[in-house]
GUMAR-265006 format. One record per atom (N, C-alpha, C, O, CB): atom name; z, x, y; residue in three letters. Coordinates in Angstrom, 2 decimals. Atoms other than C-alpha are relative to their C-alpha. Glycine has a CB too. Layout:
<atoms>
> atom up east north res
> CA Z X Y Ala
...
</atoms>
This chain:
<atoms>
> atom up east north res
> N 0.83 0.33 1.16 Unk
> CA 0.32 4.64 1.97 Unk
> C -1.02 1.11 -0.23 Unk
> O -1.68 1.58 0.70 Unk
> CB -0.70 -1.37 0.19 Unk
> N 0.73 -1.27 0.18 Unk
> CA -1.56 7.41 0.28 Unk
> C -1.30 -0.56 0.06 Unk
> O -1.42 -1.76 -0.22 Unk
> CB 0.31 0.88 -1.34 Unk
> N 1.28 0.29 -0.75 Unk
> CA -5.55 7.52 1.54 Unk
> C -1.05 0.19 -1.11 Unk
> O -2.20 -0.26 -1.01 Unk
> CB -0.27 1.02 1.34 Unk
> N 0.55 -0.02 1.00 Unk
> CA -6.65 8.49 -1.75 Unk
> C 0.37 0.28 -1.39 Unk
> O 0.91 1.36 -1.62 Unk
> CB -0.65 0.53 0.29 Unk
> N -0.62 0.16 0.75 Unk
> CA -5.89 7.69 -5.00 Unk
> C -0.10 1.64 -1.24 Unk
> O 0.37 1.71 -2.38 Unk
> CB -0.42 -1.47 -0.33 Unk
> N 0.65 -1.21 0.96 Unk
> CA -7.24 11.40 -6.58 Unk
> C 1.46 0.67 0.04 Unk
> O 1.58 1.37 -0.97 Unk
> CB -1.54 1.13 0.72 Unk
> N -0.69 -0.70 -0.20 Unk
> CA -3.81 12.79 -5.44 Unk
> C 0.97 -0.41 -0.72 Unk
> O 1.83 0.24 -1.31 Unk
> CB 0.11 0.21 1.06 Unk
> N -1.26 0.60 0.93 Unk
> CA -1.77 10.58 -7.01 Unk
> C 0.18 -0.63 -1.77 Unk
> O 0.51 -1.63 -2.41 Unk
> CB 0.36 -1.20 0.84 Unk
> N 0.53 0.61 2.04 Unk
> CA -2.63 10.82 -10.97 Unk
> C 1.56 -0.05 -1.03 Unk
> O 1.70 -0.25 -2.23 Unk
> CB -1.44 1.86 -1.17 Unk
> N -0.83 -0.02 0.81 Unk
> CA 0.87 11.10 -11.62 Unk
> C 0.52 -2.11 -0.57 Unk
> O 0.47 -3.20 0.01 Unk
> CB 1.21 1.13 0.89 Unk
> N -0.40 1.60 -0.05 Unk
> CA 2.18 7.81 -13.41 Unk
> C 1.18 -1.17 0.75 Unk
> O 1.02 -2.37 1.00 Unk
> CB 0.25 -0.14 -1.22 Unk
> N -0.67 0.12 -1.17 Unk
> CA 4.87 7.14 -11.33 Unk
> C -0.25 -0.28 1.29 Unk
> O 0.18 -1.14 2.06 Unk
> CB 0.42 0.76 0.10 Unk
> N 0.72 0.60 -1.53 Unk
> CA 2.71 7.61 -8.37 Unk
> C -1.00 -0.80 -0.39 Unk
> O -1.88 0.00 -0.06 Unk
> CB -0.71 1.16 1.10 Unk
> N 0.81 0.65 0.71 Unk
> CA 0.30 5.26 -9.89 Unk
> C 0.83 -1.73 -0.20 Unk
> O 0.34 -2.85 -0.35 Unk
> CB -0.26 1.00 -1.43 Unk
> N -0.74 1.70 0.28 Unk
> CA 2.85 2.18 -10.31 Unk
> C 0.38 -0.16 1.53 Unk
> O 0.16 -1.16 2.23 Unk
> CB 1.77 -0.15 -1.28 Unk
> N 0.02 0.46 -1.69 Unk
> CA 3.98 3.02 -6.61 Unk
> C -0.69 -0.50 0.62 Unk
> O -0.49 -1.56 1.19 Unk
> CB 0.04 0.67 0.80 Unk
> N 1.07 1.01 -0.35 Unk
> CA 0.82 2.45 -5.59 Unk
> C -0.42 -1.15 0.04 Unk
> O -0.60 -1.83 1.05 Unk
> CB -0.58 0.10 -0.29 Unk
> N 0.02 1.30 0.18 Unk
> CA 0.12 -0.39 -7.24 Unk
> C 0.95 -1.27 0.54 Unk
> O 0.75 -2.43 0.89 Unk
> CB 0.02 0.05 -1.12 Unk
> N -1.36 1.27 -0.70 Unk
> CA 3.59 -2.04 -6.15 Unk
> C -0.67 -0.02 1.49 Unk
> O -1.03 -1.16 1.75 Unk
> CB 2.23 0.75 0.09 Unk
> N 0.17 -0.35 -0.79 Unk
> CA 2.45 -0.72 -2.74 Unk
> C -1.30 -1.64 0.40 Unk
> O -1.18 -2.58 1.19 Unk
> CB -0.24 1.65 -0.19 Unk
> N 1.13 0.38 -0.47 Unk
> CA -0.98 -2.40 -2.79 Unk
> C 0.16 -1.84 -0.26 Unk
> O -0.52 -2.77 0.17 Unk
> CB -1.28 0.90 -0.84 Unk
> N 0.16 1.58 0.21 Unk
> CA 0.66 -5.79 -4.44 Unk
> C 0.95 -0.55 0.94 Unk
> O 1.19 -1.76 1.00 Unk
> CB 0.33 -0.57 -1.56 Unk
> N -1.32 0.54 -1.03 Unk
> CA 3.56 -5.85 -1.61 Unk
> C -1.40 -0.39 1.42 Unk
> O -1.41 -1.50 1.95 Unk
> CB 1.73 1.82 0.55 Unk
> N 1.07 0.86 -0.55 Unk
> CA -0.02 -5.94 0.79 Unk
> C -0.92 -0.64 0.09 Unk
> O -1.37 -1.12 1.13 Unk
> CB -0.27 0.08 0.32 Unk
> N 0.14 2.18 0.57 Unk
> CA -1.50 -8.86 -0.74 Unk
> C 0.57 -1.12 0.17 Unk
> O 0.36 -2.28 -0.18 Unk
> CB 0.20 -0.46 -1.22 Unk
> N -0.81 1.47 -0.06 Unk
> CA 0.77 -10.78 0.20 Unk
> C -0.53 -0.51 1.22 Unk
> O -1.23 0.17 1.97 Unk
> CB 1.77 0.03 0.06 Unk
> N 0.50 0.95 -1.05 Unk
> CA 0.08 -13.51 2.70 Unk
> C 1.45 0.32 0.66 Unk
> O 2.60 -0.04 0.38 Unk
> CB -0.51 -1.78 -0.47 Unk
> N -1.27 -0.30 -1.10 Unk
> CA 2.02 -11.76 5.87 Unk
> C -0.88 -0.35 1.36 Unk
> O -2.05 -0.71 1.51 Unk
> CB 0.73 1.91 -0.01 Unk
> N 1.05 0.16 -1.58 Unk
> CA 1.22 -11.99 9.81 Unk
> C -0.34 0.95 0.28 Unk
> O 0.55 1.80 0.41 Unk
> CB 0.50 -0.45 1.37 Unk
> N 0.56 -1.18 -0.69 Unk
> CA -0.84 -9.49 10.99 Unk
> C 1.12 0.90 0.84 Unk
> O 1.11 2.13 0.79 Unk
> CB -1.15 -0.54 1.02 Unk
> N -0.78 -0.74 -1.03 Unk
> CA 2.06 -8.61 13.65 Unk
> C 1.00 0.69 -0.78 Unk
> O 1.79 1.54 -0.38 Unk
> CB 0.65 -0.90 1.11 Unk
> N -1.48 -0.60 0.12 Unk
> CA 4.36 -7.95 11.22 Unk
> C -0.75 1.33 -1.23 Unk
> O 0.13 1.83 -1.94 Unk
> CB 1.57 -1.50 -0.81 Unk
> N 0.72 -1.10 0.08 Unk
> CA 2.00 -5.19 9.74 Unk
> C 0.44 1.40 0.81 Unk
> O 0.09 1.33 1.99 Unk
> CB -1.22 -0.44 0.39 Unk
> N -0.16 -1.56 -0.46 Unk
> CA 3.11 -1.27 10.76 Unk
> C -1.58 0.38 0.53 Unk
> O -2.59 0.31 -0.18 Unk
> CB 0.57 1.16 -1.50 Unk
> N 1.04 -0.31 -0.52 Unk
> CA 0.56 -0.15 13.32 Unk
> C -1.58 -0.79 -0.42 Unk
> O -2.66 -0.35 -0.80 Unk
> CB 0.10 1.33 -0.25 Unk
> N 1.03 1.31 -0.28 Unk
> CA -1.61 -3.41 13.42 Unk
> C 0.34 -0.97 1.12 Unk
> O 0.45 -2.19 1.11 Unk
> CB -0.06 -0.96 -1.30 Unk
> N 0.06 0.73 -1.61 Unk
> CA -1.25 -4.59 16.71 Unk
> C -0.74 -1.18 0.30 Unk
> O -0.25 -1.95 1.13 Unk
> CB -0.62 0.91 1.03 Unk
> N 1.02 1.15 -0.16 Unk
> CA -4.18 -7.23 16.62 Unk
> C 0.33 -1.10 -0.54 Unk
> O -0.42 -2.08 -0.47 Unk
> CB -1.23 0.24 -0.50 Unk
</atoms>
C-alpha cells in the first residue's frame, strides 16, 4: 500500500487506492492482516 498519496496523482492510481483503502475497512481479524501479528 503506497505511504503517500502525493505519488500517486495518476487516476488509475487514485481508484487503486481507494479500492485498496475500501478492501481495509472491512470488518477482518487482525490475524488475517499482512504483517499484523497482534
Amino acid at each position: 500500500m503506497p505511504a503517500m498519496p502525493g505519488s500517486a496523482l495518476d487516476t488509475k492510481s487514485m481508484t487503486v487506492g481507494i479500492s485498496d483503502l475500501q478492501v481495509l475497512r472491512r470488518p477482518v481479524h487482525p490475524g488475517n492482516l499482512p504483517g499484523y501479528d497482534k
